[in-house]
C-alpha positions in Angstrom: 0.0 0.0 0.0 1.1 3.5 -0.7 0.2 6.3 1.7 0.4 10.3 1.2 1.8 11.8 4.5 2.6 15.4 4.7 6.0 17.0 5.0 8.1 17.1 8.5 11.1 18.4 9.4 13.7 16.5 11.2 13.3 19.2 14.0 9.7 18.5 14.6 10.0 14.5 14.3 12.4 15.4 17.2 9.8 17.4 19.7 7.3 15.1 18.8 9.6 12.2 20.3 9.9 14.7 23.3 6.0 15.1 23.6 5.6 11.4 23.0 8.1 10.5 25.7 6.6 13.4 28.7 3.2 11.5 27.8 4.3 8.1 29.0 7.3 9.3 31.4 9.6 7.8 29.5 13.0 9.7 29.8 14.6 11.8 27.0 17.7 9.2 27.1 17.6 5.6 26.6 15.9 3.2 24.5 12.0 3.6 24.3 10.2 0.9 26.4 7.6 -0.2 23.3 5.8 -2.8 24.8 5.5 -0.9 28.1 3.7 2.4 26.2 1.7 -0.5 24.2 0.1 -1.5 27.8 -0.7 2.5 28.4 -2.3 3.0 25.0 -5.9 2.9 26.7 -4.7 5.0 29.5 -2.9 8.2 27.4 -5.7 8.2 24.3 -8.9 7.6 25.4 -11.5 4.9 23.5 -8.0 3.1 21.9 -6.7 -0.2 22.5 -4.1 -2.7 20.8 -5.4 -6.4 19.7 -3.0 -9.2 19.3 -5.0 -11.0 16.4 -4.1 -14.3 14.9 -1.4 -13.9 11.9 -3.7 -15.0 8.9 -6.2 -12.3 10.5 -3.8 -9.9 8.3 -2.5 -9.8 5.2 0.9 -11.6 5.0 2.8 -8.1 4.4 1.2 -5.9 7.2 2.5 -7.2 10.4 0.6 -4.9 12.2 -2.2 -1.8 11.7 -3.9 1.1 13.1 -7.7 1.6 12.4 -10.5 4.1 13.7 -12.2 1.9 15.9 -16.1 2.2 17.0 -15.2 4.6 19.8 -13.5 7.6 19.9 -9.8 6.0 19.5 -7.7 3.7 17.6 -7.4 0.2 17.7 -3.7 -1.2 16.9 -3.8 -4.8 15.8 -0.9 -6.5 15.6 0.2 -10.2 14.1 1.0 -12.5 16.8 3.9 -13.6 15.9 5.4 -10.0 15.8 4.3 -9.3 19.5 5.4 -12.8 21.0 8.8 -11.8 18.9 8.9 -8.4 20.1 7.9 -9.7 23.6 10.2 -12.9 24.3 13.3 -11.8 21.6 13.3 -7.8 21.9 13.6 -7.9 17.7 14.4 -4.6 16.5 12.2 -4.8 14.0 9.5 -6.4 15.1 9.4 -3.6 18.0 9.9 -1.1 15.2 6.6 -2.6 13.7 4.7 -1.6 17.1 6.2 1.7 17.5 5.3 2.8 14.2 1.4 2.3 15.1 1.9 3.7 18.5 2.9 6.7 16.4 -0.1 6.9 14.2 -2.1 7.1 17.0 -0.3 9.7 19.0 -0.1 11.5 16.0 -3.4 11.2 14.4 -5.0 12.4 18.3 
C-alpha cells in the first residue's frame, strides 16, 4: 500500500519524540520501552486499545495496523507472531513494527 503523509522536518519529528516520551514518562535518554507504552495506549488516548490478532487475520505483508475503531480512538492490531517476537526476543524490527502504530495514534489524536 502507498500512503500520502505530509512534509516534516527533522526538527519536529524530534519534539514530537519529546512530547511522545513526557506522555508516558519515559526519559529523553535511553531506549523507548515499546511494549510498556503499548500497555498504556488505553490510558494516554482515550477509546484506543491494541489487539494481538491471529497472523492469517492480516494480510501476509502488514504485520501490524492502526484503524479508527467504534469509539472515539484507535485500535492497533498486531500479528502474533510480531508481538510474541517483540515480547520474548526484543527484535528490533519487530518492536519497530509496534512503535510505528503507536505513532499513528499519537499523532493522528
Amino acid at each position: 500500500m502507498d500512503y500520502e503523509s505530509k512534509a516534516i522536518t527533522r526538527g519536529e519529528l524530534r519534539q514530537y519524540s519529546k512530547i511522545l516520551r513526557d506522555l508516558f514518562d519515559v526519559p529523553m535518554t535511553g531506549a523507548f520501552p515499546v511494549l510498556d507504552v503499548l500497555e498504556r495506549i488505553p490510558d494516554i488516548f482515550e477509546g484506543s486499545r491494541y489487539l494481538i490478532v491471529e497472523d492469517h487475520a492480516l494480510p501476509p505483508k502488514i504485520m501490524a495496523q492502526c484503524i479508527p475503531n467504534d469509539e472515539i480512538g484507535f485500535t492497533i492490531e498486531i500479528k502474533e507472531s510480531v508481538y510474541y517476537g517483540a515480547y520474548t526476543n526484543r527484535t528490533g524490527a519487530l518492536l519497530g513494527f509496534i512503535c510505528h502504530e503507536i505513532c499513528h495514534i499519537f499523532y493522528l489524536r
